[in-house]
C-alpha positions as a printed Julia matrix, in Angstrom:
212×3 Matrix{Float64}:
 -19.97   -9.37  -37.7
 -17.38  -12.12  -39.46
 -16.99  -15.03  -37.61
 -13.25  -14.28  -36.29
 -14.71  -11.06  -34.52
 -17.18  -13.23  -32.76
 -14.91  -16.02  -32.0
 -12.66  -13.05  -30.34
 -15.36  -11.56  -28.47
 -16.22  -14.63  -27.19
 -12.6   -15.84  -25.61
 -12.8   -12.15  -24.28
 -15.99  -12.69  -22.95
 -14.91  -16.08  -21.47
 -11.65  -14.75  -20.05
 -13.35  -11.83  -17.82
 -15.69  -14.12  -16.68
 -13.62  -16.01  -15.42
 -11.1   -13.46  -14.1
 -13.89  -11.75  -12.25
 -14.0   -13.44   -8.66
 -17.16  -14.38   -6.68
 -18.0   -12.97   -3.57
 -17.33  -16.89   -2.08
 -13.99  -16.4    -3.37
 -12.84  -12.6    -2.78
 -13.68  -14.05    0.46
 -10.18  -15.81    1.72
  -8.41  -13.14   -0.41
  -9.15  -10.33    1.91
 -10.11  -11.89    5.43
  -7.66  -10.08    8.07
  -5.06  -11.55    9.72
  -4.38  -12.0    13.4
  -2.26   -9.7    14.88
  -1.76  -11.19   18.07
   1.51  -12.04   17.12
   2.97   -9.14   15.18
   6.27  -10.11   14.85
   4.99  -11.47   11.15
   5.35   -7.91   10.15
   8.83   -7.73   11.35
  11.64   -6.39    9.31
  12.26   -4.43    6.35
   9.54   -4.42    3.02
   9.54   -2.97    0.24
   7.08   -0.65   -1.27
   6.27   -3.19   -4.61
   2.81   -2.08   -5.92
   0.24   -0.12   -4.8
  -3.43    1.24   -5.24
  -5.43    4.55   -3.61
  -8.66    5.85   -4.4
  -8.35    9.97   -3.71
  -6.03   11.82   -6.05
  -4.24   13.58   -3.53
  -2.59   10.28   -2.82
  -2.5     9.35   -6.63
  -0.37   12.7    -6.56
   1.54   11.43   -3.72
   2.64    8.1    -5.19
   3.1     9.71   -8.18
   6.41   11.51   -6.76
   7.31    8.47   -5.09
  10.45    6.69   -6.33
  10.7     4.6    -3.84
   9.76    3.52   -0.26
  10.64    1.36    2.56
   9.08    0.18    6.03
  10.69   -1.32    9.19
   8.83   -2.76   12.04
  10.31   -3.25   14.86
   9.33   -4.66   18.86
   8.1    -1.6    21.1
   8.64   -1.38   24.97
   4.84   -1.77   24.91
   2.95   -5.0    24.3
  -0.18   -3.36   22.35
   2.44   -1.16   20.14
   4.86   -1.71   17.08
   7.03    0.88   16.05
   7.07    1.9    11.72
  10.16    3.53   10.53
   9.68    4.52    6.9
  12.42    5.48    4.21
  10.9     7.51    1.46
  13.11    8.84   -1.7
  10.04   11.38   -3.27
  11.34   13.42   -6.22
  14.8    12.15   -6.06
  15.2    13.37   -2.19
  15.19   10.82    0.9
  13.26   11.04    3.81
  12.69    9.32    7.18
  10.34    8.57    9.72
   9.03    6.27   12.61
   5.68    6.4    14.17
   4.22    4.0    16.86
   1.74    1.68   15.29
  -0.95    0.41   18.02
  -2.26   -3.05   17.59
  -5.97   -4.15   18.32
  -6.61   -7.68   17.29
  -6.59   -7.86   13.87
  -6.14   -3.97   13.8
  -3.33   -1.35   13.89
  -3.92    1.88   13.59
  -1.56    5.33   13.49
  -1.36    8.9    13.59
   1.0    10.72   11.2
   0.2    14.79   10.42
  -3.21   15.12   10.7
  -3.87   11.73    8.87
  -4.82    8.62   11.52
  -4.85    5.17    9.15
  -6.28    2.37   10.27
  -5.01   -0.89    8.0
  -5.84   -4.57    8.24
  -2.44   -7.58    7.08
  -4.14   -9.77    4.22
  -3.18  -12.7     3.35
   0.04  -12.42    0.43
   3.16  -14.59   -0.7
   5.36  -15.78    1.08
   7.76  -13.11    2.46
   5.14  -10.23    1.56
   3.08   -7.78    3.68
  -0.09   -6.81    2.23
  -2.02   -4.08    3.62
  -5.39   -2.55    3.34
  -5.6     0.75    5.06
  -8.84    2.93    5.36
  -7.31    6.57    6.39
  -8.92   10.06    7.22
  -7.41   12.79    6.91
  -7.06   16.73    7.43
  -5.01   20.09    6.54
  -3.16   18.29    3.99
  -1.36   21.49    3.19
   0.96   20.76    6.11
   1.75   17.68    5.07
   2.82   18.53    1.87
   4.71   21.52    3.13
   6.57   19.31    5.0
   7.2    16.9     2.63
   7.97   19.47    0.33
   5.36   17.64   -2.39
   4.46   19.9    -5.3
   0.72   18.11   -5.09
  -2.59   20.16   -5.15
  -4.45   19.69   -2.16
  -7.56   21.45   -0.17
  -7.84   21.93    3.72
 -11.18   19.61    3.68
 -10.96   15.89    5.61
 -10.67   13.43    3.26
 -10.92    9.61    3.62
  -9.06    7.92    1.75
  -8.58    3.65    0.9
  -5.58    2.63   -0.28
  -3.92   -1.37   -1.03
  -0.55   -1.62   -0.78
   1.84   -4.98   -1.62
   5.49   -4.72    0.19
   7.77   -7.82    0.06
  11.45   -8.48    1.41
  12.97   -8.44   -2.47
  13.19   -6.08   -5.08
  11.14   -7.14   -7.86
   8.1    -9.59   -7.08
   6.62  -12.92   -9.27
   4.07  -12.45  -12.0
   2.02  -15.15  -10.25
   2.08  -12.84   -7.03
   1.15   -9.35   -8.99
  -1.86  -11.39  -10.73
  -3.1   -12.54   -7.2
  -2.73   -8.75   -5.9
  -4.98   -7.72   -8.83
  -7.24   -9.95   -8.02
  -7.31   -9.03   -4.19
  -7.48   -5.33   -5.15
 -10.56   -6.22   -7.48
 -12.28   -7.77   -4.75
 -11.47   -4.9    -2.33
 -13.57   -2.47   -5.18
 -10.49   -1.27   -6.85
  -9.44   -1.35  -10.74
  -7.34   -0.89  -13.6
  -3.55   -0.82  -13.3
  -1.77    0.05   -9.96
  -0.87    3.39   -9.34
   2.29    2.69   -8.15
   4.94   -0.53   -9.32
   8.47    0.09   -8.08
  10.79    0.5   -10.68
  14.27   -1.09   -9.39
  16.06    1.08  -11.62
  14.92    4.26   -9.01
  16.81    2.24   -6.04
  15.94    2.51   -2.2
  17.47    4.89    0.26
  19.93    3.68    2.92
  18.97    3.4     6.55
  19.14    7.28    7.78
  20.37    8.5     4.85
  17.33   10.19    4.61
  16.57   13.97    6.17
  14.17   13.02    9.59
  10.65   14.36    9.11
   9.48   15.09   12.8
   5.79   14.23   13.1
């Protein structure tokens, strides 16, 4: 082996050494936040980048143009309320599910599927959230949804990462340190979903209600 091939397999070698994180330091990268006070997640994100480990869901985000969330105040303390605008194939839809909080904990129920996520910490003006979900009968979701995705009627559980922010388009800087967070959290490779802003959001109710 010449010495340029060495000398490049070296920096390699140096660079994913130190890209790979410790345990010490995955540590502050993925510690929950308090949701005591959930009026942090107030407002609308955007859907920016995202990982899942099932294919089901890869299918899922893979017809996903774009997506939106809105949490608002409920009449109960303990609850939030998640309305969600979804264009999936070129066609908008909408819903809004009550999101229970339990310290650092919310969890919800939408068509079979109950998801229980954790807010990391992110930049400033992002939400980042690490949801562990189960679910079951898939087929009715995807009937629903009208999603041309292959799916079985066995429970599945399913982790997914995903990075939403108040903007369109999100920092380089910010990406890198969501790679890193999803690397600690056991996931790799590229995302499996990064917004494209030429796909655009859907407006506020433009979308066709999807009762769950």
């Amino acid at each position: 082996m010449n010495r340029w091939l060495s000398a490049h397999f070296l920096v390699a070698g140096l660079f994913l050494s130190c890209s790979a994180l410790t345990s010490e330091e995955c540590q502050p990268l993925v510690t929950p936040l308090s949701l005591v006070d959930p009026s942090m997640m107030y407002g609308r994100s955007n859907f920016l980048v995202g990982y899942v480990d099932h294919n089901f869901y890869k299918g899922i985000l893979k017809t996903t143009d774009s997506s939106w969330l809105n949490f608002t105040a409920s009449t109960s303390a303990n609850e939030v309320v998640m309305s969600q605008e979804n264009k999936m194939n070129g066609t908008c839809l909408s819903t809004s599910v009550k999101v229970t909080i339990d310290g650092n904990t919310a969890i919800t129920s939408i068509a079979n599927t109950t998801s229980v996520f954790h807010l990391l910490p992110s930049c400033e003006g992002c939400l980042l959230l690490s949801i562990k979900a189960t679910a079951r009968d898939l087929d009715k979701l995807t009937t629903m949804m009208k999603l041309n995705v292959a799916v079985s009627g066995e429970e599945i559980n399913i982790r997914s990462l995903y990075l939403l922010g108040r903007e369109a388009t999100l920092k380089d800087s910010d990406l890198e340190r969501f790679k890193q967070q999803a690397s600690c959290l056991g996931f790799s490779g590229e995302p499996d979903l990064i917004y494209d802003p030429k796909k655009g959001f859907c407006a506020e109710g433009e979308g066709l209600k999807v009762e769950i």
